[in-house]
C-alpha positions as CSV (number, residue, x, y, z in Angstrom):
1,X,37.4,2.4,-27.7
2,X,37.7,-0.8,-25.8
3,X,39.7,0.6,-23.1
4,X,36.6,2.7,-22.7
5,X,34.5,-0.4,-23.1
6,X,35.8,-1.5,-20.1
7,X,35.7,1.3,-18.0
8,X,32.5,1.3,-19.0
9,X,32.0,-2.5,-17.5
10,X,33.1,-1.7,-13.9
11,X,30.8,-0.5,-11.4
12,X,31.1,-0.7,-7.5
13,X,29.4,-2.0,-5.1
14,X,28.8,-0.8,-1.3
15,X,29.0,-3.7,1.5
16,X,27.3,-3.0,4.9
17,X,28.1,-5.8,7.4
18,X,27.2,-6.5,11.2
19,X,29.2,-5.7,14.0
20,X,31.4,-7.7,15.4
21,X,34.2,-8.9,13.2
22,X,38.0,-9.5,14.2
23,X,39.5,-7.1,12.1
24,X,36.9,-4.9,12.4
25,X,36.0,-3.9,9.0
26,X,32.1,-3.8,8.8
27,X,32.0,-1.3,5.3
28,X,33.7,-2.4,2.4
29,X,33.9,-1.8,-1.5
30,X,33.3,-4.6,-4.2
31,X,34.5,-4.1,-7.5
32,X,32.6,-5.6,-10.5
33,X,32.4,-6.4,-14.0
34,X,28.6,-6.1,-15.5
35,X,29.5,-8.3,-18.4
36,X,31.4,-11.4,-16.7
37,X,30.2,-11.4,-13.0
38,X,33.8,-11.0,-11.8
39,X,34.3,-9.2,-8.5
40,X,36.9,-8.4,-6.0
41,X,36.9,-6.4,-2.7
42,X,39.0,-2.9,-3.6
43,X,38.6,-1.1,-0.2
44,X,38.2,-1.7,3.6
45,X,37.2,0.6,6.0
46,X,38.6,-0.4,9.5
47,X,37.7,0.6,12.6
48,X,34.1,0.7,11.7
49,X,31.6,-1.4,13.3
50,X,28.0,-2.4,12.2
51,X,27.1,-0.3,9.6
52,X,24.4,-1.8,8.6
53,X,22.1,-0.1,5.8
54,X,22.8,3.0,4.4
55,X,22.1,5.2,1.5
56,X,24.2,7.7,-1.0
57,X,23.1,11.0,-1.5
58,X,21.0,11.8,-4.6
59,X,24.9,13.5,-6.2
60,X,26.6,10.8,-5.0
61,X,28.8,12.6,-2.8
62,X,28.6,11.0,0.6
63,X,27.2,7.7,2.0
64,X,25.1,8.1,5.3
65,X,25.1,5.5,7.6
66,X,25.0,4.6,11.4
67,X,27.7,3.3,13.9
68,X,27.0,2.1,17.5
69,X,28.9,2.6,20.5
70,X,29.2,2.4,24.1
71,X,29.0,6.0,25.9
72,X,28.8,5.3,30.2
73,X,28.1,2.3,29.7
74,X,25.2,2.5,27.4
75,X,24.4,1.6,23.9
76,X,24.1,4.4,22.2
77,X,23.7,5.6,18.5
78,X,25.4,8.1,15.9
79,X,24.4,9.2,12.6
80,X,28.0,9.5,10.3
81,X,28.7,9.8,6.8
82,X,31.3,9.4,4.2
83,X,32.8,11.4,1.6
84,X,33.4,9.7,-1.5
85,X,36.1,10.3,-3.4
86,X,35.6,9.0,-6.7
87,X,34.4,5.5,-6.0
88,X,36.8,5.5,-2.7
89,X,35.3,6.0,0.8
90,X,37.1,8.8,2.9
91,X,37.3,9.6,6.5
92,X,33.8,9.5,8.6
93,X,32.4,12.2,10.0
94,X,29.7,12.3,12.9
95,X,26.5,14.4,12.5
96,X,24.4,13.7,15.3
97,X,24.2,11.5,18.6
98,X,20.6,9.7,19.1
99,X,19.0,9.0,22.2
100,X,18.6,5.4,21.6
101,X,21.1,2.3,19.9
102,X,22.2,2.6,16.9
103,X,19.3,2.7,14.1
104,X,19.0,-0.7,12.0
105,X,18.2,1.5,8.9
106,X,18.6,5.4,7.4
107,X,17.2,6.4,4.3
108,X,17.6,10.7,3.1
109,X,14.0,12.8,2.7
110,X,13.7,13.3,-1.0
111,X,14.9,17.0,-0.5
112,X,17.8,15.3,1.1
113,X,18.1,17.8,3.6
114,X,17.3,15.6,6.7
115,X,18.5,11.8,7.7
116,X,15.4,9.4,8.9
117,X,16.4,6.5,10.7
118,X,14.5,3.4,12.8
119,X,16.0,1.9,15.9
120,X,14.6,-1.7,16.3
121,X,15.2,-2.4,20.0
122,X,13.7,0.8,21.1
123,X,11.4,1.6,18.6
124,X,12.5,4.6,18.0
125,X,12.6,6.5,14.6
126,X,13.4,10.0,13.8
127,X,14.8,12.6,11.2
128,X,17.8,15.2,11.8
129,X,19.1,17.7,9.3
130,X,22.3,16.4,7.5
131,X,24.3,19.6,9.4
132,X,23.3,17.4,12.5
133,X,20.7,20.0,14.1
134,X,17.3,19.5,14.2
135,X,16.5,16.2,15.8
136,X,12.8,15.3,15.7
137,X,12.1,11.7,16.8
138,X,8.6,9.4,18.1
139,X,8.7,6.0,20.3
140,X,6.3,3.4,18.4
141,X,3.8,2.2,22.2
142,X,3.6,-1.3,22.8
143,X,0.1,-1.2,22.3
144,X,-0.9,-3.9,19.4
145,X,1.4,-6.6,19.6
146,X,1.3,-9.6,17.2
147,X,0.8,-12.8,17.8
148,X,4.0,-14.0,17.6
149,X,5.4,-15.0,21.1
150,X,9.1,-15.1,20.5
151,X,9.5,-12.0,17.7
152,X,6.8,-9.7,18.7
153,X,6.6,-8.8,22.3
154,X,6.8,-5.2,22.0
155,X,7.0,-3.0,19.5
156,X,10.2,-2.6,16.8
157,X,10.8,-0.3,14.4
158,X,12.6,-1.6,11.3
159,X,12.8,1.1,8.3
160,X,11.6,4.5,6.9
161,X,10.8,5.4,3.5
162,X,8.8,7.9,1.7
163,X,5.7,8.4,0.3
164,X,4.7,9.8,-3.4
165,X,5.5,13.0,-4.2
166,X,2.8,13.7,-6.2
167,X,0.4,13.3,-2.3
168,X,0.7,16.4,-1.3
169,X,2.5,15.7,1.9
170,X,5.2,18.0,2.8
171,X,8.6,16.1,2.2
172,X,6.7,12.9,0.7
173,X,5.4,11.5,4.1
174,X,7.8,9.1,6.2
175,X,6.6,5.8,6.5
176,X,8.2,4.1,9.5
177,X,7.2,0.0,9.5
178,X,6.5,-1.6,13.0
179,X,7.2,-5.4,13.0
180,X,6.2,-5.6,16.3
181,X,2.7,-4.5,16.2
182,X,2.2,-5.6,11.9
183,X,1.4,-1.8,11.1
184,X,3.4,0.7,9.0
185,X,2.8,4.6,10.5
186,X,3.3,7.5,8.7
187,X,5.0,11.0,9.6
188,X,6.1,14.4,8.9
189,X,9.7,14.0,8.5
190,X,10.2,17.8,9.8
191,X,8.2,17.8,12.9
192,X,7.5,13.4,13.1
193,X,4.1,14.5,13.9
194,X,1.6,12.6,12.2
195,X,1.0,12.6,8.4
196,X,-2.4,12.6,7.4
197,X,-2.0,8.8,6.6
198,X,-4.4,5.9,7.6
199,X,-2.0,3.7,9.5
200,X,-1.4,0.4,6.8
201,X,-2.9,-2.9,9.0
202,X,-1.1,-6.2,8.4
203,X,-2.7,-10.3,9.8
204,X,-1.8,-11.0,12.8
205,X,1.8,-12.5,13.0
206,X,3.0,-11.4,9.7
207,X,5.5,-9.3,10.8
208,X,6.3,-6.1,7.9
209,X,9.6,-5.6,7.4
210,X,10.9,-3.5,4.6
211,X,8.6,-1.3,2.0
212,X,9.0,-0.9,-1.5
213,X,7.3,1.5,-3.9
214,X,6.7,1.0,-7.8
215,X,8.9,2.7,-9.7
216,X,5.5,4.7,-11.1
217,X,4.3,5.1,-7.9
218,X,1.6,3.9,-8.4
219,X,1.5,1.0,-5.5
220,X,3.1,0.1,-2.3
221,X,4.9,-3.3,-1.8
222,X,5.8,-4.5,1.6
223,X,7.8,-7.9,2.6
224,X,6.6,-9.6,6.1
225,X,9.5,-11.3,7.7
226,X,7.4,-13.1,10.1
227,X,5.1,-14.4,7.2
228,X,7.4,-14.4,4.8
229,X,5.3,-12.6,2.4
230,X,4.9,-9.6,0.2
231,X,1.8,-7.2,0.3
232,X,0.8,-5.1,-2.2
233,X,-1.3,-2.2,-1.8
234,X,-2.7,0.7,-4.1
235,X,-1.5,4.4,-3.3
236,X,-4.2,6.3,-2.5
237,X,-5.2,9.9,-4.6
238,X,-3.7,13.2,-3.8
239,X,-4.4,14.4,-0.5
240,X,-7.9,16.7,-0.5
241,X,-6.9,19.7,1.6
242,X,-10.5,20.6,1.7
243,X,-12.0,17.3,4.0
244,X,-10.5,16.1,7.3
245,X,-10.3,12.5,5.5
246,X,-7.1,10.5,5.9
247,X,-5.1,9.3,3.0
248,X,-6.0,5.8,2.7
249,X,-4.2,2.5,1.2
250,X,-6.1,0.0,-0.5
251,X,-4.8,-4.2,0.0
252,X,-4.4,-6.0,-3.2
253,X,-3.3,-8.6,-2.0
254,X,-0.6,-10.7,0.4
255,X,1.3,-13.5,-2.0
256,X,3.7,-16.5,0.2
257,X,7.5,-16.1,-0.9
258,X,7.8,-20.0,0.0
259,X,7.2,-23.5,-1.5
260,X,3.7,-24.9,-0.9
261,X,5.0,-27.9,0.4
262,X,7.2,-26.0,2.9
263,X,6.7,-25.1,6.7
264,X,7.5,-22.4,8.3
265,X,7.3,-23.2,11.4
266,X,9.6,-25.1,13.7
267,X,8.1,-27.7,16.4
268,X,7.5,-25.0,19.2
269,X,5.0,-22.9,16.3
270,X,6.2,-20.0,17.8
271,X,10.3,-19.8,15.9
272,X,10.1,-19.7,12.8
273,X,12.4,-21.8,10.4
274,X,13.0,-19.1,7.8
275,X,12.4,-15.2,7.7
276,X,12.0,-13.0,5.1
277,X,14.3,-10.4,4.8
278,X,14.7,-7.8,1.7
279,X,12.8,-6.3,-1.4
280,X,14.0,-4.9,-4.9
281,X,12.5,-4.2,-8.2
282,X,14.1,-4.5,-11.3
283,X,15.5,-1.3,-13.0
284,X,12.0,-1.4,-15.0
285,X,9.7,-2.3,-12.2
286,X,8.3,-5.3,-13.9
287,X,9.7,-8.1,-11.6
288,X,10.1,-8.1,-7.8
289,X,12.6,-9.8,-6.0
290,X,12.0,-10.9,-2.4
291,X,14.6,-13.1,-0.2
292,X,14.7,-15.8,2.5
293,X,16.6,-16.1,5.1
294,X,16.8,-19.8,6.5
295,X,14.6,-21.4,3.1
296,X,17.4,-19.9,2.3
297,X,16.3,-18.3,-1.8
298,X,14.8,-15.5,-3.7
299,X,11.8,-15.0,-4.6
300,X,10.6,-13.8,-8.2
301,X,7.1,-12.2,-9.0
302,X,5.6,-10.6,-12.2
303,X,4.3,-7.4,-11.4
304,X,0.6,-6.7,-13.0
305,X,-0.6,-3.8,-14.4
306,X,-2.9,-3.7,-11.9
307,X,-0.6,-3.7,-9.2
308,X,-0.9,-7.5,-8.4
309,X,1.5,-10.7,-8.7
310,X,2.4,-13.4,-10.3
311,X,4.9,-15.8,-8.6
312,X,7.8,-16.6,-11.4
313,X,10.0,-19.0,-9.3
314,X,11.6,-19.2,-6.1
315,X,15.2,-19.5,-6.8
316,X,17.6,-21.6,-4.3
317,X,20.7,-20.3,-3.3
318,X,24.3,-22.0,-2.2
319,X,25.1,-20.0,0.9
320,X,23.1,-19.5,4.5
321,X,21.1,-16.6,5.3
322,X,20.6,-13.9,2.5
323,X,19.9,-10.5,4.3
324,X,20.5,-8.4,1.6
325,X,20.9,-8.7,-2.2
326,X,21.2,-6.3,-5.5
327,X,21.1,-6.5,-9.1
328,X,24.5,-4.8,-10.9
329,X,23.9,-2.5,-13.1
330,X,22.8,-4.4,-16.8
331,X,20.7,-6.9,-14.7
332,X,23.2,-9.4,-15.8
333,X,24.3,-10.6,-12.4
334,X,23.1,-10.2,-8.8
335,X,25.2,-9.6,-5.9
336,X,24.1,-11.6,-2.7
337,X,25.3,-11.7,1.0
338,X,24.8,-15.4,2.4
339,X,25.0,-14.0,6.3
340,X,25.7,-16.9,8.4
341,X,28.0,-17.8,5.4
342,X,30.5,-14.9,5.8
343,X,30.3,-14.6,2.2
344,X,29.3,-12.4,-1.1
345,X,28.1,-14.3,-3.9
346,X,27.4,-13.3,-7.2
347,X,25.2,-15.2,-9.6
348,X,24.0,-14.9,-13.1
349,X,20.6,-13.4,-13.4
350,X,18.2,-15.2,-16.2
351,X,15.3,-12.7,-16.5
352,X,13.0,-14.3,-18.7
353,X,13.1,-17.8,-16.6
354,X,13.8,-16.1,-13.4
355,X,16.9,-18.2,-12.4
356,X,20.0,-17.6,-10.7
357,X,23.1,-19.6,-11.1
358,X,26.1,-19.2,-9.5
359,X,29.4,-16.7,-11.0
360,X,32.6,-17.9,-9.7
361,X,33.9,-18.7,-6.1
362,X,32.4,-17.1,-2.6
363,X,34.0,-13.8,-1.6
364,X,34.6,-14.1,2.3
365,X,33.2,-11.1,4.0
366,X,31.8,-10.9,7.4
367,X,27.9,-11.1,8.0
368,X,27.0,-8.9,4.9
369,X,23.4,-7.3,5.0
370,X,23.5,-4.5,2.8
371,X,24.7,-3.4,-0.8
372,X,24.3,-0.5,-2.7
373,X,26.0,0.3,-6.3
374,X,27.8,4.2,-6.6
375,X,26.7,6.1,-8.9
């Protein structure tokens, strides 16, 4: 019985890291124990550069991702994947080129028959069948800029998710977000024709990032890394097949991530001193998580009934930069990746006061941004 215990105990965790390393290892696999915090890195994949996010199939039998690479002298993008095998990653296998640079984000349709991905540079987003064929994509225009010199001078695309099932779009709806022009459009992830979605309108400046929905669907949450702040808005009902009327979202409301006492801004009020950068929910949906990059924390909110929150704390954090973070299974301990560090940390997780202290030493690892537990 306690060797099962154990077994039990050990999950494993998914690193996505930026391009660029010397030993060029950008994907690797943590090990961890949900009841001490203890973690070591089990497996390297080499050769692989700038995987960046990524997501596991709904069985848990492969891990889509992205890798970029330099075809006639242009950047240029692929869509891969990886079998797993067991909790180990196995060789990659290329399922479609893309006419742009390699995608900052991929997420699977809910049917999980195509791959939707969002270029940043280009502004490019798209879906293609997991066989490789198919390839629909759309170029955001550069026609409603923010007001942020520096950070939004064209268009960018920066993630896709999905829409409620329950909508009546076909596949859920893709929702592409635009930090460039502070507007989130929607799609049909089969033809990336437009959904019949009211485009979601952000302030000026605020720059939307990454988008979140409640775990009962009920509401849409969206992180501004410009403005480091989180939205929250109110899904609309079921589409009406019988009127011509868009879907619509209705604001709640926009809540800072950041001290009052703090600014933002750097002396030219155009770069800012800290961005925001991801968004989880707990396993329940009651707390939201949100994390800075430069003020360098997370963020904790109470999520209302109602769909509105309640800032718990705004936790510091010992390392530089957190791009990406996730809680282990148990909520016992969260696993963070301090950027401009070169490090995963893992810390304690204190759900009642919202605090995070620190679980033995840093884990090197180069310019982590994304983690994902197996299943």
């Amino acid at each position: 019985m306690n060797a099962l215990l154990v077994m039990a105990s050990i999950v494993h965790c998914y690193i996505g890291c930026n391009g660029g390393s010397e030993d060029q290892q950008a994907l690797h696999v943590l090990e961890c124990d949900t009841e001490t915090g203890a973690a070591k890195v089990v497996q390297s994949v080499n050769g692989v550069q700038g995987t960046t996010y990524f997501q596991f199939d709904k069985d848990g039998r492969y891990l889509y991702s992205m890798i970029g690479e330099k075809i006639g002298g242009k950047s240029v993008g692929s869509i891969v994947r990886f079998k797993l095998e067991g909790w180990k990653l196995g060789e990659m296998e290329r399922l479609a080129q893309l006419p742009c640079e390699a995608p900052c984000h991929v997420s699977l349709t809910p049917d999980g028959k195509r791959v939707a991905f969002a270029a940043y540079l280009s502004a490019t987003c798209g879906t293609v069948g997991i066989d490789g064929k198919g390839l629909k994509t759309f170029t955001f225009p550069d026609d409603a800029m923010g007001t942020n010199k520096v950070r939004q001078k064209k268009a960018y695309a920066h993630q896709t998710f999905y829409l409620n099932d329950e909508l009546g779009i076909g596949n859920s709806g893709l929702g592409v977000v635009d930090l460039g022009c502070d507007r989130i459009r929607f799609f049909d992830p089969e033809t990336m024709l437009p959904a019949p979605v009211a485009d979601l309108k952000f302030d000026a400046g605020d720059g939307p990032r990454h988008a979140i929905r409640s775990k009962d669907g009920k509401f849409l949450f969206v992180l501004c890394e410009l403005g480091s702040c989180v939205y929250s808005f109110a899904t609309p009902e079921p589409l009406n097949r019988l009127t011509a009327e868009p879907l619509k979202f209705s604001r709640l409301g926009r809540w800072s991530m950041l001290p009052a006492d703090f600014d933002r801004w750097e002396a030219d009020k155009e770069n800012l001193s800290t961005k925001a950068a991801a968004i989880k929910l707990t396993a329940d949906g009651k707390i939201l998580m949100a994390s800075n990059r430069g003020h360098d924390s997370i963020a904790f909110y109470a999520v209302g009934e109602d769909g509105k929150l309640t800032l718990r704390n705004i936790a510091k954090l010992t390392g530089k930069f957190p791009r990406d973070f996730e809680l282990m299974p148990g909520e016992k301990f969260m696993v963070v990746g301090h950027k401009m560090s070169n490090e995963v940390r893992l810390y304690r997780f204190d759900r009642e006061a919202c605090t995070l202290t620190p679980v033995g030493a840093p884990i090197p690892c180069w310019r982590p941004l994304c983690f994902k537990f197996g299943k």
